[in-house]
N, CA, C and O of each residue as an XYZ file, in Angstrom:
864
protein
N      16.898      1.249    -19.288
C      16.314      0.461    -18.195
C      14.862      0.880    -17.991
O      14.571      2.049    -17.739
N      13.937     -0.113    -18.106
C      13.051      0.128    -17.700
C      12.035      0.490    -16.453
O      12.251     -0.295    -15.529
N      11.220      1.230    -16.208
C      10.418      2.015    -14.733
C      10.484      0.834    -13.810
O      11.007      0.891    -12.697
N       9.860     -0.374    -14.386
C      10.012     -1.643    -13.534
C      10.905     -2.043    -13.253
O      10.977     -2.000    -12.025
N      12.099     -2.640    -13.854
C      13.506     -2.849    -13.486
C      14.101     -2.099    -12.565
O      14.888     -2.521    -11.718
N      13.637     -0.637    -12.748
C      14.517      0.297    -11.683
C      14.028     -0.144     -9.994
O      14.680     -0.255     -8.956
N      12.671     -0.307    -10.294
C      12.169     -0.032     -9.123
C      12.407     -1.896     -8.651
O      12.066     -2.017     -7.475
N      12.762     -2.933     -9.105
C      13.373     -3.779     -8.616
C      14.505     -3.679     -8.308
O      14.758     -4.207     -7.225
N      15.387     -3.178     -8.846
C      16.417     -3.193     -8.794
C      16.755     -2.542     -7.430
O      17.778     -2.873     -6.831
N      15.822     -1.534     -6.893
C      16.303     -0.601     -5.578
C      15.356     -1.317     -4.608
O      15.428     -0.881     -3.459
N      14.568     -2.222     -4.787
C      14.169     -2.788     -3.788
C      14.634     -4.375     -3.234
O      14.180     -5.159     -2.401
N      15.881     -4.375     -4.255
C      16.787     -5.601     -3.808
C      18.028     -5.070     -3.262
O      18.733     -5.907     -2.698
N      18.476     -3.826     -3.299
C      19.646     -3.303     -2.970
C      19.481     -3.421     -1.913
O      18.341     -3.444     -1.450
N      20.524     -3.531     -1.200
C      21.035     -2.800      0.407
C      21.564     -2.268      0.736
O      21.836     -2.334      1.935
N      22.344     -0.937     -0.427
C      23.091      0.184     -0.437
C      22.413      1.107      0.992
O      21.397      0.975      1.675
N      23.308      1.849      0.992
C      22.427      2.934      1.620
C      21.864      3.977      1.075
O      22.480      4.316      0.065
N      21.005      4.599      1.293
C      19.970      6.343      0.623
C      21.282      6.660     -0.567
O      22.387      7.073     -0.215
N      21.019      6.462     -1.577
C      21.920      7.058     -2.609
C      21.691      8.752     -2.477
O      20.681      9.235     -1.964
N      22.756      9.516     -3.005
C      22.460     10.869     -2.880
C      21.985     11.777     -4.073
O      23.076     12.190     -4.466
N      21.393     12.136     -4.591
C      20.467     12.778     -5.668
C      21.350     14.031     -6.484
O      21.640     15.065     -5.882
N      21.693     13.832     -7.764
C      22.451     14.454     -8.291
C      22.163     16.093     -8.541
O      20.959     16.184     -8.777
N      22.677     17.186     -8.575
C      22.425     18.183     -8.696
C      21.577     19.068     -9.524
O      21.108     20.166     -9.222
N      21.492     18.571    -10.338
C      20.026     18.688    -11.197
C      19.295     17.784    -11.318
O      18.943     17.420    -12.440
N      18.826     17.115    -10.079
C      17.547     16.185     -9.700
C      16.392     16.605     -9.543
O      16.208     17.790     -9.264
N      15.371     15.739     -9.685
C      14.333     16.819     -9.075
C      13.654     16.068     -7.712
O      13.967     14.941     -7.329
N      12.778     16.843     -7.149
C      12.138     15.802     -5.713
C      10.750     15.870     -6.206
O      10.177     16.860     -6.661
N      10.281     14.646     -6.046
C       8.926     14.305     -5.840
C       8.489     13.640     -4.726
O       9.343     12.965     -4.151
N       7.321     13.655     -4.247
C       7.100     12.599     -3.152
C       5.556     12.562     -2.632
O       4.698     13.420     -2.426
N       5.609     11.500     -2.551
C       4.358     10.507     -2.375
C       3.632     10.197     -1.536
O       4.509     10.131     -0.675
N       2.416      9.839     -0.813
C       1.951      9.358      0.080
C       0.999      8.330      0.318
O      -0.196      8.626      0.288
N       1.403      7.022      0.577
C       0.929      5.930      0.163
C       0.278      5.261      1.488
O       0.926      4.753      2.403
N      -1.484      5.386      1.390
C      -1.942      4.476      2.302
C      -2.506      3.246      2.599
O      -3.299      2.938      1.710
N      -2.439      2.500      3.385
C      -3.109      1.502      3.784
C      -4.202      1.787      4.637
O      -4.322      2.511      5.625
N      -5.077      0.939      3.929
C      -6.745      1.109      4.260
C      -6.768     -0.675      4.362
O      -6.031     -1.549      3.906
N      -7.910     -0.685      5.134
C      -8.773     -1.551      5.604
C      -9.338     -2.276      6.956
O      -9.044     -1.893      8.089
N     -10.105     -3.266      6.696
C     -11.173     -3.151      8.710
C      -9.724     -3.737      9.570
O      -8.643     -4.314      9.457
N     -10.602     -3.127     10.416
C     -10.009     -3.324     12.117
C      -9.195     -5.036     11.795
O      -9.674     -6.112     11.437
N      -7.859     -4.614     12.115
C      -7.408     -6.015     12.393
C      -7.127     -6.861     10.827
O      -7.159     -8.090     10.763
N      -6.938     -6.247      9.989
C      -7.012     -7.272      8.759
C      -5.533     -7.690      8.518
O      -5.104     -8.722      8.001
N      -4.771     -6.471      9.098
C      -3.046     -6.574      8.926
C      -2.584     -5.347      8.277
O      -1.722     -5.446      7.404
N      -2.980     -4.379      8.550
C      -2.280     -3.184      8.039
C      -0.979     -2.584      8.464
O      -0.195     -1.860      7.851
N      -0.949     -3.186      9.948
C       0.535     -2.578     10.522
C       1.259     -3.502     10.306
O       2.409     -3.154     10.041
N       1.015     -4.922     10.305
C       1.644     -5.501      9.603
C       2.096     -5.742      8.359
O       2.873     -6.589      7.920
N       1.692     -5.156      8.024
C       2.219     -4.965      6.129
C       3.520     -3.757      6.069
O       4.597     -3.706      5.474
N       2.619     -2.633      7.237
C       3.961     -1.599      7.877
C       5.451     -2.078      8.596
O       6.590     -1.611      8.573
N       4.910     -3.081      9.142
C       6.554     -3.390     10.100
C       7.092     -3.931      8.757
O       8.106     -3.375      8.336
N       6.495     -5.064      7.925
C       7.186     -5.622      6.914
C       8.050     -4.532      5.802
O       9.186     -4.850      5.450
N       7.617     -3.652      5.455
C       8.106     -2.621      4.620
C       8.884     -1.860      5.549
O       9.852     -1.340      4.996
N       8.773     -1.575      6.990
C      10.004     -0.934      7.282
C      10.923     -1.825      7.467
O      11.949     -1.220      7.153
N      11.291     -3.128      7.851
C      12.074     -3.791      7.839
C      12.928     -4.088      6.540
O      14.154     -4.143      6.640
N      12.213     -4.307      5.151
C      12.918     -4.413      4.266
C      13.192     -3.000      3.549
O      13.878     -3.062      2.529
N      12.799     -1.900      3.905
C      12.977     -0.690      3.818
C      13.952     -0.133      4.241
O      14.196      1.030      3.919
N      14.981     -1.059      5.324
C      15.407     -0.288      6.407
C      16.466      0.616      6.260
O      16.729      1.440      7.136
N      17.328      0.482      4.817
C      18.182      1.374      4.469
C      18.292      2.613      3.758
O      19.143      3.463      3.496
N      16.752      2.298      3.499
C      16.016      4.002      2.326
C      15.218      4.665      3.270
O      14.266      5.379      2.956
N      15.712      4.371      4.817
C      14.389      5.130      6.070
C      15.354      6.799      6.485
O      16.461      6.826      7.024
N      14.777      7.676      6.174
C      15.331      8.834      6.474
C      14.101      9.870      7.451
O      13.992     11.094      7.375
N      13.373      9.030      8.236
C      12.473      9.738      9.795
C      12.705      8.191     10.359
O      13.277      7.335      9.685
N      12.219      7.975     11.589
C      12.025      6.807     12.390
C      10.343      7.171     12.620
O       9.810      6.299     13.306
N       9.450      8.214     12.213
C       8.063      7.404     12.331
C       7.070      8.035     13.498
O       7.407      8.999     14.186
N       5.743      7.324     13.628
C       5.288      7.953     14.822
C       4.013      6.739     15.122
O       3.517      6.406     14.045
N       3.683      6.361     15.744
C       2.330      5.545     16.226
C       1.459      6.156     16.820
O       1.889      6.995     17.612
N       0.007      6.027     16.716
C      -0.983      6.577     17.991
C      -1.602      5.211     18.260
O      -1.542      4.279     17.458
N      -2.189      5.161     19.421
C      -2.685      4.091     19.665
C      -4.011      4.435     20.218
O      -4.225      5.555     20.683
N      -4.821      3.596     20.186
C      -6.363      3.602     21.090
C      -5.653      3.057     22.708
O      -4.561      2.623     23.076
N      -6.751      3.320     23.247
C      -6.452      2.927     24.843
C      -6.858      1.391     24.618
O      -6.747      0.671     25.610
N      -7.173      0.989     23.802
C      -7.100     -0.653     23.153
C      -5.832     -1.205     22.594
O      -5.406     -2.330     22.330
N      -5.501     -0.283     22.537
C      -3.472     -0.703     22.282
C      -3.959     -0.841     20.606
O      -3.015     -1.060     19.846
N      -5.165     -0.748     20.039
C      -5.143     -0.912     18.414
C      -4.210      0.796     17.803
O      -3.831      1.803     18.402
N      -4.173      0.380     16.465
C      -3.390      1.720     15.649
C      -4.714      2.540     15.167
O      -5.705      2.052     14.623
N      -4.512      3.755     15.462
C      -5.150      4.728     14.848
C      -4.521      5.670     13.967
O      -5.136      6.543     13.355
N      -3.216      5.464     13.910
C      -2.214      5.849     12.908
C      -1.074      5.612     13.170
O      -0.646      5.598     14.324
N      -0.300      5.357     12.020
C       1.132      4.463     11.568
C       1.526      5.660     11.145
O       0.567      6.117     10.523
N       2.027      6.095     11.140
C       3.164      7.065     10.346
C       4.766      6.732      9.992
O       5.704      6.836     10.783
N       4.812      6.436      9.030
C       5.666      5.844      8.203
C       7.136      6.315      8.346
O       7.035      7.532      8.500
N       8.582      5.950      8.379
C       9.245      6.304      8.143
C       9.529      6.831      7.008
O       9.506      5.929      6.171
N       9.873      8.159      6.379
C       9.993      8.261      4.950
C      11.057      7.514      4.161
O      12.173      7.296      4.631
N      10.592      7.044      2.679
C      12.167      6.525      2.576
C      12.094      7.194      1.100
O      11.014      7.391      0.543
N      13.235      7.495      0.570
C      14.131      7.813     -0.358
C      14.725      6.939     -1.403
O      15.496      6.000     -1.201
N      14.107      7.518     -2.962
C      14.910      6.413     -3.568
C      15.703      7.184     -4.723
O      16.005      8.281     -4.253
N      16.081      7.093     -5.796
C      16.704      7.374     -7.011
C      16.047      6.894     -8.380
O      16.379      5.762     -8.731
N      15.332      7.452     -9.049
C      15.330      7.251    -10.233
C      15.819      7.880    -11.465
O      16.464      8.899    -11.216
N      15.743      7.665    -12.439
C      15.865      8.128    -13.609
C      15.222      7.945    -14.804
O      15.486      7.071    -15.630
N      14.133      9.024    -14.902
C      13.274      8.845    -15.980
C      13.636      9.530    -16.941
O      14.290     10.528    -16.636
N      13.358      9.278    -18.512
C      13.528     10.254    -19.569
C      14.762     11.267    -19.727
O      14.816     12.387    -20.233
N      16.003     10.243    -18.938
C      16.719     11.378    -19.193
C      16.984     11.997    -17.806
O      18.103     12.484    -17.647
N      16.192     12.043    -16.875
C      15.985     13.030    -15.534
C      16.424     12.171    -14.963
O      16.363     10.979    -15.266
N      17.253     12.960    -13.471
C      17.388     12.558    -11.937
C      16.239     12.613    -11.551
O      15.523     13.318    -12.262
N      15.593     11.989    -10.403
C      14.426     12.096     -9.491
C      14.695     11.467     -8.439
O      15.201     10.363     -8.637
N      14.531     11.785     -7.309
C      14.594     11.740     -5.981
C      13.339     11.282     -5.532
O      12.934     12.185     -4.800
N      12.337     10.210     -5.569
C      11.696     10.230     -4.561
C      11.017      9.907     -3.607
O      10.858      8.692     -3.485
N      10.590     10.487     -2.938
C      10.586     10.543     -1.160
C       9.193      9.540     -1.032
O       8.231     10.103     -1.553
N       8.976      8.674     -0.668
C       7.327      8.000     -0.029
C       6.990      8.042      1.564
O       7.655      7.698      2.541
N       6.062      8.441      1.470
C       5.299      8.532      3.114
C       4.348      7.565      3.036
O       3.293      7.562      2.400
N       5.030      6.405      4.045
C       3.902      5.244      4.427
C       2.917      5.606      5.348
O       3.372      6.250      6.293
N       1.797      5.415      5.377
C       0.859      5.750      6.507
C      -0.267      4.611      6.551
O      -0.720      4.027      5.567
N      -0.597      4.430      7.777
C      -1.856      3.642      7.552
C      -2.761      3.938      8.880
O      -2.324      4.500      9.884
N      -3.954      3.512      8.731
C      -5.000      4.125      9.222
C      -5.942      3.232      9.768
O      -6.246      2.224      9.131
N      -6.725      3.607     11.486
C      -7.263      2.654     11.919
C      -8.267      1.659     10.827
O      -8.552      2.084      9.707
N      -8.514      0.956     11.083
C     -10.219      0.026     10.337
C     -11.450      0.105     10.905
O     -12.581     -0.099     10.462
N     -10.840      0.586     12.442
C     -12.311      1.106     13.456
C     -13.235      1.800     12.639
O     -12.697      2.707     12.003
N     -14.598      1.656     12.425
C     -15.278      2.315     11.707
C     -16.115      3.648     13.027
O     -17.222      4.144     12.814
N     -15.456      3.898     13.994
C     -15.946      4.807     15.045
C     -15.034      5.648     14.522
O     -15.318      6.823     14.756
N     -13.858      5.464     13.786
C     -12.925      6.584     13.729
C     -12.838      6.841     12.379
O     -11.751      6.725     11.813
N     -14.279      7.323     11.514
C     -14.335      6.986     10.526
C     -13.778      8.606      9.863
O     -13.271      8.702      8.745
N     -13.965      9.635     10.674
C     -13.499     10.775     10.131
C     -11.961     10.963     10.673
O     -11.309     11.979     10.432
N     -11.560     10.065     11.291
C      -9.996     10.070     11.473
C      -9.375      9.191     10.040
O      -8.305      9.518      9.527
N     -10.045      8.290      9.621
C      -9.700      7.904      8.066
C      -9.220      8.765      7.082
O      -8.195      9.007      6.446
N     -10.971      9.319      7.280
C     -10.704     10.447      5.753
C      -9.570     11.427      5.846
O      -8.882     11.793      4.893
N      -9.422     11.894      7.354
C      -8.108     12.791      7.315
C      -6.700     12.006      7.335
O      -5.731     12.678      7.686
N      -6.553     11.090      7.105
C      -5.691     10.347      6.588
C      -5.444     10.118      5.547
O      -4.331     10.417      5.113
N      -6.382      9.507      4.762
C      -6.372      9.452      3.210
C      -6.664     11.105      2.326
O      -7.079     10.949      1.178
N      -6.513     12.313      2.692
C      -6.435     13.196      2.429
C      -4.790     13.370      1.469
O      -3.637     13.369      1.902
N      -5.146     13.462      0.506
C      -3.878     13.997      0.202
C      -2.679     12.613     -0.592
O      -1.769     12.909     -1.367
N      -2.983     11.243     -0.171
C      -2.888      9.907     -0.962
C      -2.384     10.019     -2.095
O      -2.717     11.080     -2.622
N      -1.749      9.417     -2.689
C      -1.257      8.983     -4.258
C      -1.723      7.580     -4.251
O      -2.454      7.344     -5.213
N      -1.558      6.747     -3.597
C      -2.386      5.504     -3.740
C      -2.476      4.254     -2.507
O      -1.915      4.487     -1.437
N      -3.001      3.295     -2.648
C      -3.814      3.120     -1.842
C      -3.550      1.866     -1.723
O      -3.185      1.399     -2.802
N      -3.583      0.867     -0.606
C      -3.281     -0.447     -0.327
C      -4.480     -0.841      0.286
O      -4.577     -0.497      1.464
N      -5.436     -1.481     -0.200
C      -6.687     -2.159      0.276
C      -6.220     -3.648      0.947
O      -5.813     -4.592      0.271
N      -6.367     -3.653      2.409
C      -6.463     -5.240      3.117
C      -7.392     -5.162      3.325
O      -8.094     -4.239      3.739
N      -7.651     -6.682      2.927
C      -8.852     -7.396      3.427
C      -8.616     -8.138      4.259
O      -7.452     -7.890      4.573
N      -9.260     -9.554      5.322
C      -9.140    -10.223      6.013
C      -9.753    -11.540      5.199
O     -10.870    -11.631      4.690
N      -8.989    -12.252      5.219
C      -9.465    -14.142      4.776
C     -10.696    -14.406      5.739
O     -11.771    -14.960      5.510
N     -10.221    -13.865      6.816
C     -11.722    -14.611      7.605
C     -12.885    -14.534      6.962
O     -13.157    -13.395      6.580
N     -13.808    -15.519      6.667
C     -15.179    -15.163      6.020
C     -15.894    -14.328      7.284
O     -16.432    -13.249      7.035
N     -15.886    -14.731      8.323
C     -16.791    -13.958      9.637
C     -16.264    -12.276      9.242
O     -17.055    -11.410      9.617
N     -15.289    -11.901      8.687
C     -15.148    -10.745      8.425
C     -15.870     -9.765      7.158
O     -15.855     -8.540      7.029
N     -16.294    -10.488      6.574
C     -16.375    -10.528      4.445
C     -17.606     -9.148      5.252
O     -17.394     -8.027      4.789
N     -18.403     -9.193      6.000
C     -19.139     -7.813      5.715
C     -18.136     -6.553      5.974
O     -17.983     -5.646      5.156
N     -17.304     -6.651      7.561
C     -16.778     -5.586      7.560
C     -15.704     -5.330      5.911
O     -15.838     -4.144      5.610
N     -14.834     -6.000      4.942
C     -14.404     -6.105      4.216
C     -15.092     -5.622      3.114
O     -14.556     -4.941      2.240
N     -16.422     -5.991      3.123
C     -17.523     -4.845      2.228
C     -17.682     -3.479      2.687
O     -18.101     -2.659      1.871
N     -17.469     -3.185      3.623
C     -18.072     -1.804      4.199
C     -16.852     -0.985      4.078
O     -16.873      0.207      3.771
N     -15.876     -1.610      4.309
C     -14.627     -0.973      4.287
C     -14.337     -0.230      2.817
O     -14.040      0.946      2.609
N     -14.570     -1.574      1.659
C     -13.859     -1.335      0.355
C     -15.068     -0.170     -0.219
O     -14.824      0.864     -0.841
N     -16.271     -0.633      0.153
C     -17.159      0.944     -0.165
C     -16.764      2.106     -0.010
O     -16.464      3.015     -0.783
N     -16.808      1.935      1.573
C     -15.760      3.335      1.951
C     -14.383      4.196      0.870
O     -14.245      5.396      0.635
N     -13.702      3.233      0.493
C     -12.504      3.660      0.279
C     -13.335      3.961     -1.563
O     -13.183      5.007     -2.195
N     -13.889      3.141     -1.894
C     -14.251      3.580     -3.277
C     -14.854      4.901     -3.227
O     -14.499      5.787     -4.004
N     -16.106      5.137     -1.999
C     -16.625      6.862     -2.397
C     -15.598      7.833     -1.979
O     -15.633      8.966     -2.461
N     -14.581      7.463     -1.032
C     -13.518      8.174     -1.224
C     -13.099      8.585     -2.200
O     -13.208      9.804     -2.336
N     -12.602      7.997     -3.045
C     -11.815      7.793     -4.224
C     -11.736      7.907     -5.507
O     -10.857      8.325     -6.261
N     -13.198      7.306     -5.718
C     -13.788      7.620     -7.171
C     -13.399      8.401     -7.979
O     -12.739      8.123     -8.980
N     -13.863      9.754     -7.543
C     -13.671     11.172     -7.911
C     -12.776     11.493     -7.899
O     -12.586     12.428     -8.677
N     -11.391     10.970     -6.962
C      -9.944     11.368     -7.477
C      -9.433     10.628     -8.490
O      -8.900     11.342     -9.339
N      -9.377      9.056     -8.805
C      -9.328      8.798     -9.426
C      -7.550      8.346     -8.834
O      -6.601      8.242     -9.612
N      -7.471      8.159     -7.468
C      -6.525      7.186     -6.861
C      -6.302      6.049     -7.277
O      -7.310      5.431     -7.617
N      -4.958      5.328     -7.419
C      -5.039      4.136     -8.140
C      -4.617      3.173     -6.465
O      -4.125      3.630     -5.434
N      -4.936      2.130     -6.700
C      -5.009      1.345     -5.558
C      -4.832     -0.032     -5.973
O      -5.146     -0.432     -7.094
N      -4.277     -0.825     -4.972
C      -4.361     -2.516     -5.240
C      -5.196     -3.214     -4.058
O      -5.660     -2.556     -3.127
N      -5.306     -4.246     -4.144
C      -6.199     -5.405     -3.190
C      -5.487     -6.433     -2.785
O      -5.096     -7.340     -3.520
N      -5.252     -6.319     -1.374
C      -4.327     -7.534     -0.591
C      -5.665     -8.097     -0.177
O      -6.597     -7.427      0.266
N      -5.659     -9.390     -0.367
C      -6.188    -10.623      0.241
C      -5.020    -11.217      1.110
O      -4.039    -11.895      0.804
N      -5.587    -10.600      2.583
C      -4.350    -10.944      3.598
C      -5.029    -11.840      4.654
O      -6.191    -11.882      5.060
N      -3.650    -12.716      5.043
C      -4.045    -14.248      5.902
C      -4.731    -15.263      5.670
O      -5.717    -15.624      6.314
N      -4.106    -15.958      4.440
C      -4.655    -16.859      3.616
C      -3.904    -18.068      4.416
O      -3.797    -19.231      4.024
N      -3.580    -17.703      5.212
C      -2.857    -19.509      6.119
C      -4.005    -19.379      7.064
O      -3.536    -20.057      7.978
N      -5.017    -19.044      7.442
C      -5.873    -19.245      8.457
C      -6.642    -21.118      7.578
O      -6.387    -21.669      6.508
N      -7.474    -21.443      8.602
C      -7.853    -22.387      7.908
C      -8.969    -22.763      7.690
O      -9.232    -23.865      7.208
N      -9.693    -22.009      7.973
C     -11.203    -21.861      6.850
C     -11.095    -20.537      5.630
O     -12.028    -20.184      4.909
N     -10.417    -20.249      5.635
C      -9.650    -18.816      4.617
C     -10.989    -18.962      3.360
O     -11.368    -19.825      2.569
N     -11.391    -17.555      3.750
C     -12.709    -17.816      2.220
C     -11.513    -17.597      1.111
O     -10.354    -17.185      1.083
N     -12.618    -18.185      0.117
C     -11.825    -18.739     -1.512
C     -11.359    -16.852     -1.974
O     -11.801    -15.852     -1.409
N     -10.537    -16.887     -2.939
C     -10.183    -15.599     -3.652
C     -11.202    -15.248     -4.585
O     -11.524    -14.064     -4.681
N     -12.040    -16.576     -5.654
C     -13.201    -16.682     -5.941
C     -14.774    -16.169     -5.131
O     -15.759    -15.692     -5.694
N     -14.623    -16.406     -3.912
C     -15.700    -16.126     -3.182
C     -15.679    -14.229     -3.081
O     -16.549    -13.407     -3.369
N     -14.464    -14.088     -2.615
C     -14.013    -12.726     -1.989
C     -14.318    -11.998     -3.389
O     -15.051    -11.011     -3.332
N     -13.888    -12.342     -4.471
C     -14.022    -11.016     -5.370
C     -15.479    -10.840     -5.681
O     -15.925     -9.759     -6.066
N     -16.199    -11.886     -5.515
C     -17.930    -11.888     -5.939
C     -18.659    -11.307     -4.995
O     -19.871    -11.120     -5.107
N     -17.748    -10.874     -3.677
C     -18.547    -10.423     -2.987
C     -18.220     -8.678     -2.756
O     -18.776     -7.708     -2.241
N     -17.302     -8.908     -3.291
C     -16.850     -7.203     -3.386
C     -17.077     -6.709     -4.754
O     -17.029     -5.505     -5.008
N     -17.380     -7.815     -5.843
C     -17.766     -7.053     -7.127
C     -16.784     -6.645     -8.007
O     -16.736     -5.718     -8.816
N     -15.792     -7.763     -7.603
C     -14.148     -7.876     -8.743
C     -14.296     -8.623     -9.385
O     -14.739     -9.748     -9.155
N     -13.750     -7.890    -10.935
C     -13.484     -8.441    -11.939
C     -12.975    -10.273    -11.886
O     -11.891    -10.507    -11.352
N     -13.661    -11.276    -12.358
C     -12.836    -12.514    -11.961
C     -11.765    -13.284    -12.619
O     -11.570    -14.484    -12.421
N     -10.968    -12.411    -13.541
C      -9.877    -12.460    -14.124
C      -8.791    -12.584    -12.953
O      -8.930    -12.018    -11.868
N      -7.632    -13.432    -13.310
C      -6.714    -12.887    -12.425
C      -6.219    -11.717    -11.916
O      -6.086    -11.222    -10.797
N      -5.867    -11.264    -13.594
C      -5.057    -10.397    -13.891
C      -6.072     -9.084    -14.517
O      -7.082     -9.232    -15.206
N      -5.543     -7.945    -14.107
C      -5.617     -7.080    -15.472
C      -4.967     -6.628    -16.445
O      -3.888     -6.247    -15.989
N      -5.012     -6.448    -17.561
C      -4.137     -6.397    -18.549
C      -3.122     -5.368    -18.635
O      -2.592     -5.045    -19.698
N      -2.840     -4.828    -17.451
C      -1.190     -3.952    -17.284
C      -0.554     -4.598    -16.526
O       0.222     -4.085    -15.719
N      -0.818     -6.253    -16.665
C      -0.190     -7.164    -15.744
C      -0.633     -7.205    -14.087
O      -0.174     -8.143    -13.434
N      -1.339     -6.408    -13.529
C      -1.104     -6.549    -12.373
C      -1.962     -7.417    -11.671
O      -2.606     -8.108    -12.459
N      -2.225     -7.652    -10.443
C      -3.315     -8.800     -9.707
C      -4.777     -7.846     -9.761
O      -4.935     -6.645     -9.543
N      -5.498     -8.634    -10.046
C      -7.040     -8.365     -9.417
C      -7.444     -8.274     -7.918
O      -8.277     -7.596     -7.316
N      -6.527     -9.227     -7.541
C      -6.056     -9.316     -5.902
C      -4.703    -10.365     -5.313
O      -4.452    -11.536     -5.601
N      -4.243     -9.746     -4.715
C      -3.215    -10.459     -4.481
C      -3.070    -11.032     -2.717
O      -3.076    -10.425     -1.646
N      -2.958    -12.354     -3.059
C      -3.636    -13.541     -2.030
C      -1.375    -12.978     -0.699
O      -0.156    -12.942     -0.863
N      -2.269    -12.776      0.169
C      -0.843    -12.573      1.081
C      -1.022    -12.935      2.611
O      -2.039    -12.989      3.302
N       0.376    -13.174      2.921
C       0.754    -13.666      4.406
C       1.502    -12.582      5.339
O       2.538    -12.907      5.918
N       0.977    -11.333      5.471
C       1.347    -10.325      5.812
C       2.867    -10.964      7.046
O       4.064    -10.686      7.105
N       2.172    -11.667      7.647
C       3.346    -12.137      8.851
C       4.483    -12.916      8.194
O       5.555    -12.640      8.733
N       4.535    -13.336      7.723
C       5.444    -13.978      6.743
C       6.134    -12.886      5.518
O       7.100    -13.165      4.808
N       5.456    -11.766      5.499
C       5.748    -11.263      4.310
C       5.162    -11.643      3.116
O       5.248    -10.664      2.375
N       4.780    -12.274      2.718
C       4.353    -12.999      1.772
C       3.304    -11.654      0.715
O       2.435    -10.929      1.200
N       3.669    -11.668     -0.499
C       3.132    -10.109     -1.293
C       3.081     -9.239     -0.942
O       2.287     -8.443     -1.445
N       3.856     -8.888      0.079
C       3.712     -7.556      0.656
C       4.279     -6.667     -0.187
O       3.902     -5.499     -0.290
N       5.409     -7.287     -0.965
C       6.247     -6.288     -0.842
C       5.699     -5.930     -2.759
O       5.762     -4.918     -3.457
N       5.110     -7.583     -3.049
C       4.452     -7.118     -4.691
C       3.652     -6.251     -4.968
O       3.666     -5.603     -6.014
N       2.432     -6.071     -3.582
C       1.465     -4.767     -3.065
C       2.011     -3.807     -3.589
O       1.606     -3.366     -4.665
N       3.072     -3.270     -2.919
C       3.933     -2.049     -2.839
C       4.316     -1.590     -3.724
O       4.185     -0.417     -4.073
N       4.921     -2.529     -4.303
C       6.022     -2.448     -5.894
C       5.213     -1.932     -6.499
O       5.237     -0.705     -6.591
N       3.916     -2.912     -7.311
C       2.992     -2.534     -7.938
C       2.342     -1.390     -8.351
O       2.239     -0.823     -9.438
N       1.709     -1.066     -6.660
C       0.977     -0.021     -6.428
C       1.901      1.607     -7.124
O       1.476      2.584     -7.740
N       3.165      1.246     -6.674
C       4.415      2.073     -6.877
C       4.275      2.346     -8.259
O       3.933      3.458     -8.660
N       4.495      1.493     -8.932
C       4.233      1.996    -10.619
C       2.944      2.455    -10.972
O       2.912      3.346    -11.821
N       2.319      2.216    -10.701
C       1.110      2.746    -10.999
C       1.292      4.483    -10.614
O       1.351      5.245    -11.579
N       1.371      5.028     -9.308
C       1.428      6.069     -8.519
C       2.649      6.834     -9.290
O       2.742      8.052     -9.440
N       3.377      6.042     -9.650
C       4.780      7.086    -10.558
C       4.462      7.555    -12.014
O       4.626      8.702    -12.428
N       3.796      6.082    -13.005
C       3.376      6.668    -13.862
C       2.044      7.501    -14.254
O       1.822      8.033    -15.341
N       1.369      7.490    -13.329
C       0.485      8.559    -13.403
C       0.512      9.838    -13.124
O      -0.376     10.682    -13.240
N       2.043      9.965    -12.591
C       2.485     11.652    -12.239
C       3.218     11.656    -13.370
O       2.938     12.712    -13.939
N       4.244     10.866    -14.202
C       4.504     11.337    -15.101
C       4.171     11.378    -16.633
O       4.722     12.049    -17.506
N       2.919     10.313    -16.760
C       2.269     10.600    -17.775
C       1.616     12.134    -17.853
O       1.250     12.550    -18.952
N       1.494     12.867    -16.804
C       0.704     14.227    -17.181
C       1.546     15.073    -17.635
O       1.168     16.190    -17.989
């Protein structure tokens, strides 16, 4: 069975937390969501704990601004089962996500401290496309140098002046291929409230973040 198959396969189940065989091993992860104020980051969070809800082993934590906005999500952890090469593996992901306020810009970085990879929202609104530049800068000089792998949600594409996916990547300086050639999106167009790619974000991002711990 293949890395991909597995990891479909446990994100269609509705078993409960399978239990990790005795010569398993644990790994575990920490996967954030980045981007500006308001683009849908906690919403991408309620969506994954909801369809998450049977691999959740914490219930989580919120902070809020005295604006009622998130300054941190803290994720329920959830638990999965794989089997690579032969091996049990156990492992554990920590969702987190992090204000877009750019006042709380060193409350970011101590967030993204420590990351395996990275969920970039953007906002469809064109009135947004600068903060959406300033943001994805951000997260690139972050990043660079680790060499974090990350994907690109183009989130709230039902609004109805929604800038083009064409427009958005020319202005952030993406490749204008769909695809890149390990299959995955260049950006992936989503309806966070609906669910809509949320959960392909995730998946995705997921393989990427697994095989780069075990290619070393």
């Amino acid at each position: 069975m293949t890395l991909k198959t597995n990891m479909e396969n446990i994100i269609e189940s509705s078993n409960a937390i399978p239990s990790l065989k005795k010569d398993g091993r644990l790994v575990q992860f920490k996967i954030v969501y980045w981007g500006p104020g308001e683009s849908g980051k906690t919403t991408n969070f309620f969506r994954l704990r909801e369809k998450f809800h049977s691999f959740k082993i914490t219930r989580g934590y919120s902070i809020e601004t005295s604006e009622g906005r998130t300054l941190w999500q803290d994720s329920v952890f959830l638990s999965f089962n794989f089997s690579i090469k032969e091996n049990a593996y156990q492992i554990i992901v920590q969702i987190v996500t992090c204000t877009g306020q750019e006042r709380f810009l060193s409350t970011r970085e101590y967030v993204l401290d420590g990351a395996d990879g990275i969920v970039f929202v953007a906002d469809s609104n064109p009135k947004k496309m600068e903060q959406n530049k300033r943001s994805f800068r951000e997260l690139v000089n972050f990043t660079s140098s680790k060499k974090i792998p990350h994907v690109i949600q183009l989130n709230k594409r039902d609004l109805e002046h929604a800038v083009s996916v064409k427009s958005f990547k020319t202005n952030l300086g993406l490749p204008k291929e769909e695809k890149y050639q390990d299959g995955t999106f260049v950006v992936y167009p989503a309806k966070a409230l609906e669910g809509k790619n949320v959960m392909a974000c995730f998946q995705d991002l997921m393989l990427q973040v697994i095989f780069n711990y075990f290619k070393n």
